[in-house]
C-alpha positions in Angstrom: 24.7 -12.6 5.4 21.8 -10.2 4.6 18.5 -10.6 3.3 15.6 -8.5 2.0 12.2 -7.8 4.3 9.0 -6.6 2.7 6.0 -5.2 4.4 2.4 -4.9 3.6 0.6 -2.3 5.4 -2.9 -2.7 4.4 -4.1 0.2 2.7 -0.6 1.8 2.5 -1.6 2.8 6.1 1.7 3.7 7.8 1.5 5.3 11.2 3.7 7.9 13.0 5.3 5.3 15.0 6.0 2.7 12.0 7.9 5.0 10.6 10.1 5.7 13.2 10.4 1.9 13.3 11.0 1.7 10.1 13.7 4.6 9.8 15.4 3.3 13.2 16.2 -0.2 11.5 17.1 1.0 8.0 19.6 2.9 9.9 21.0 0.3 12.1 20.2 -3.2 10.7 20.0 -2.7 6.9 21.3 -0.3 4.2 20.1 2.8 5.5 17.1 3.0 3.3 13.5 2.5 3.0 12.0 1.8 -0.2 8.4 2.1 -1.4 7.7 -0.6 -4.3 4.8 -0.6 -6.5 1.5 -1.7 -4.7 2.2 0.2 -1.7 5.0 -2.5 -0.7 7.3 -1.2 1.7 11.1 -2.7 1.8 13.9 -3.0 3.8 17.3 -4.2 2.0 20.7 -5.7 3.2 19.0 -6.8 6.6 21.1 -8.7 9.3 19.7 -12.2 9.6 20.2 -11.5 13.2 18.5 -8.3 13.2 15.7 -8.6 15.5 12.7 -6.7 13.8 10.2 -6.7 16.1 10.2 -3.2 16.4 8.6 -2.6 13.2 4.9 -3.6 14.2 3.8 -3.6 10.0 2.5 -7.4 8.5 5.8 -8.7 6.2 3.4 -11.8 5.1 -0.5 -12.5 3.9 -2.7 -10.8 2.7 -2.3 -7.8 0.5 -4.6 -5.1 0.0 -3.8 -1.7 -1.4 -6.4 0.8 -1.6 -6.9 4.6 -3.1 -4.5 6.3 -1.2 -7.0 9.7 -1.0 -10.1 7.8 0.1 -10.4 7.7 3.9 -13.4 4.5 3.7 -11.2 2.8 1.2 -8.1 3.0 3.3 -10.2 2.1 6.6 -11.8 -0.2 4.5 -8.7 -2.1 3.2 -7.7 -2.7 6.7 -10.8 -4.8 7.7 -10.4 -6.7 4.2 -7.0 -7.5 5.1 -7.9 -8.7 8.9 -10.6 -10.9 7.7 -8.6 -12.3 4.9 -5.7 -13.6 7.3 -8.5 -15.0 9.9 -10.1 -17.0 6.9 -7.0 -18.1 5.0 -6.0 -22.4 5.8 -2.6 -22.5 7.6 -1.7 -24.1 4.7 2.1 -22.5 3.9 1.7 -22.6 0.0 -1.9 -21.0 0.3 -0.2 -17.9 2.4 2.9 -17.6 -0.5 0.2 -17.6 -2.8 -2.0 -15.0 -1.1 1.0 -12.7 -0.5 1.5 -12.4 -4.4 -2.0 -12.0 -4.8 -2.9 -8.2 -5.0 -6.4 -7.3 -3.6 -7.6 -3.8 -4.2 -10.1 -1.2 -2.4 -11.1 1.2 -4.9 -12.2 4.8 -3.8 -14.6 5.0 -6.1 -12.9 7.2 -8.6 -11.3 4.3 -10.3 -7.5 4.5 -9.2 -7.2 1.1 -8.2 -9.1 -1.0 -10.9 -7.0 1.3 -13.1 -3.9 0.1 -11.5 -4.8 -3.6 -12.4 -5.8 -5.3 -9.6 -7.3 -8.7 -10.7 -9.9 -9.2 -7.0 -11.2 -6.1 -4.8 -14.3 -3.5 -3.9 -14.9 0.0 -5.5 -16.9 2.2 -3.6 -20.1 2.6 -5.2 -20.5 6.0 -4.0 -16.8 7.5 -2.8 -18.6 9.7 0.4 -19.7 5.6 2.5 -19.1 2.1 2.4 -22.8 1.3 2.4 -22.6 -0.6 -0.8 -19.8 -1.3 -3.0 -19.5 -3.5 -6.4 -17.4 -6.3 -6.9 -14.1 -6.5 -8.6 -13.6 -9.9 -10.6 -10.7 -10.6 -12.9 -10.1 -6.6 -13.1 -13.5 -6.0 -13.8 -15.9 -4.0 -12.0 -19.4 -5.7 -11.8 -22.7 -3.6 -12.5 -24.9 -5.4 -9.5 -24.1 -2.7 -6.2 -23.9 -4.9 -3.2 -24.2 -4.0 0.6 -21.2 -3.8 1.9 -22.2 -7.2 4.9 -23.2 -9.3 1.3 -19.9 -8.2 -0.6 -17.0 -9.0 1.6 -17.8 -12.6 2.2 -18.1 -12.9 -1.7 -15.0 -11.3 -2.0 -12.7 -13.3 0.3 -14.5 -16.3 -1.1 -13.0 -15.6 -4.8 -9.6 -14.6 -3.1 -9.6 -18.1 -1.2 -11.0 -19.6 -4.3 -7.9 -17.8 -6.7 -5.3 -19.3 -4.6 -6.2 -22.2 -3.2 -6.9 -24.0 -6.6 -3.5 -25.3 -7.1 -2.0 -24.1 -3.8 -1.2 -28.3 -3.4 0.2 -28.3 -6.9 2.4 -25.1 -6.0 4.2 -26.2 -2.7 7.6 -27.2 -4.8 7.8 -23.5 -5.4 10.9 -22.2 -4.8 11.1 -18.7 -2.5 13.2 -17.2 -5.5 10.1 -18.0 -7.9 8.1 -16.7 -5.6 9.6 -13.3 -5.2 9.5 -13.1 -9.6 6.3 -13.4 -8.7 6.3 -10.1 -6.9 8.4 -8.0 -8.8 7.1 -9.2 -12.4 3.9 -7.2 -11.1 3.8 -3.7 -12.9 1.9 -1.1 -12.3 -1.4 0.4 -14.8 0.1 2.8 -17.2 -3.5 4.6 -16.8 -3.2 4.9 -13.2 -2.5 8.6 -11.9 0.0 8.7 -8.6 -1.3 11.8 -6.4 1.5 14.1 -6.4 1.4 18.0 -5.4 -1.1 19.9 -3.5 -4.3 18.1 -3.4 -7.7 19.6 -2.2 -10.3 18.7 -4.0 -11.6 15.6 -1.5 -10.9 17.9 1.4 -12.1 20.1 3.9 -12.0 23.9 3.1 -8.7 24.4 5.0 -7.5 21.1 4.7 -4.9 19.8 2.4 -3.4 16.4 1.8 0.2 16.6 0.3 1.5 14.0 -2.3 4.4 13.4 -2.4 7.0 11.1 -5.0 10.3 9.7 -4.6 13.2 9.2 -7.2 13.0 5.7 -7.7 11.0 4.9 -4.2 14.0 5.5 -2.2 13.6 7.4 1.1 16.8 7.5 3.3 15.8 5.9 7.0 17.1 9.6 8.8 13.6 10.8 6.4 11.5 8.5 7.7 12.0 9.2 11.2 11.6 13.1 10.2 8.2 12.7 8.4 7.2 9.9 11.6 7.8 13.6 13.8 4.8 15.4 11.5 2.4 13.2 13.5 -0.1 13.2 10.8 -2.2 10.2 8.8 0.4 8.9 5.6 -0.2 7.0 3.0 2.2 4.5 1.1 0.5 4.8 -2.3 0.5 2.0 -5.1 2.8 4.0 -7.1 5.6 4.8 -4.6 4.9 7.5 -3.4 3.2 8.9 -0.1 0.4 11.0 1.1 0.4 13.1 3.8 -2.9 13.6 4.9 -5.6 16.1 6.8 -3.0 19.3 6.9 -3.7 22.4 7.7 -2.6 25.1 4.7 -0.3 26.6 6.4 1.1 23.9 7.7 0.9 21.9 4.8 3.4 25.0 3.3 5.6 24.8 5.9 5.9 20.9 5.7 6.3 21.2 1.8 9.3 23.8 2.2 11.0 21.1 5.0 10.5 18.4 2.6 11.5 19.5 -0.8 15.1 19.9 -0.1 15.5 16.7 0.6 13.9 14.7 -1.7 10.4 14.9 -1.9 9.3 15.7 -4.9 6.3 17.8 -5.2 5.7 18.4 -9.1 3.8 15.7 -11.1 5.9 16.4 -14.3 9.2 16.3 -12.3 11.7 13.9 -14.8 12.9 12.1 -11.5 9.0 10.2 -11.4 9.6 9.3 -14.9 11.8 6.2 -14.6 
């Protein structure tokens, strides 16, 4: 028997070492692939129920928090969202289902993420700090700018709030509910996946490199090879990645290693169409 493991690295933060986890037991305990879903959900498929997965040191439960995959503070910021969300949540098991399906976004401040249609999250109010942020309420970005100490308590308090209102009710879920839950979520039609060579939040010098996937599909031997770059990358909401903080010339050379096999490059390419 096999089963199906998702992660949820907050942020879409993936390090180095994940994803040489990651690549390591697609290749020996599942099908030999990773896939990036929508919301920056990474999966494992055909996984021995005896497969010890310990190795791959990434959170496969509650909470969920994506962020705008070229904003630094966002990402970093997404992280401490998703740490004080799990140390708040009741061990209460239909709360954490719940929270799992719930989507919480960190927006840059360029409006990526409230344009990917996250219902509960931040946006930067100004994209260079964190020093005050505005709310995000039923997909809505509020006009009063908070400090950023005043807005996260509000914000896991309308997260707890969302999904513990008929957590009770919900416990005679069944896990196959549940996961229709996940996959029914699409993504924004507005929202814009960085793909190609991408500058214009860097240093002069620096690049970040996005790349997409045919269908999200990245074969385990890849993930190991982009895990020996040793470099920041993203998992972005739209699956696809971001390789951050490259040099140019680097980030040239890495872009000729990649392309062959896979990594698409081009925005407009038909293969990030379906």
């Amino acid at each position: 028997m096999s089963h199906t493991l998702h992660f949820y690295p907050a942020g879409g933060v993936v390090t180095p070492e994940q994803w040489l986890a990651l690549g390591q037991a697609a290749r020996e305990h599942a099908d030999g692939y990773v896939y990036l879903d929508e919301h920056s959900v990474v999966t494992l498929r055909g996984v021995d129920d005896e497969a010890d997965m310990s190795s791959v040191s990434l959170p496969h439960s509650a909470p969920h928090v994506v962020a705008s995959p070229l904003s630094l503070h966002a990402r970093t910021l997404a992280v401490r969202v998703a740490e004080e969300l799990a140390a708040a949540v009741p061990e209460h098991e239909a709360v954490y289902t719940r929270l799992v399906h719930t989507v919480v976004g960190i927006d840059g401040g360029h409006g990526d993420i409230v344009a990917h249609g996250v219902s509960l999250g931040l946006q930067l109010q100004n994209p260079a700090n964190t020093t005050s942020v505005r709310l995000i309420q039923d997909g809505r970005v509020s006009d009063e700018a908070l400090a950023l100490d005043d807005a996260l308590p509000a914000l896991i308090d309308s997260v707890l709030t969302a999904v513990t209102s008929d957590a009770v009710a919900s416990e005679a879920t069944s896990s196959a509910e549940a996961e229709g839950a996940h996959s029914d979520r699409g993504p924004a039609a507005s929202a814009q996946a960085p793909i190609g060579w991408l500058t214009e939040h860097t240093a002069e010098g620096r690049v970040d490199l996005g790349a997409g996937l045919h269908k999200g599909v990245l074969p385990g031997e890849y993930a190991g090879l982009i895990a020996q770059l040793d470099v920041p990358i993203t998992v972005t909401p739209w699956r696809g990645l971001v390789l951050h903080d490259l040099a140019d010339g680097d980030a040239d050379v890495v872009l000729r290693v990649l392309a062959p096999r896979g990594f698409i490059f081009d925005a407009q390419s038909p293969y990030l169409q379906d």
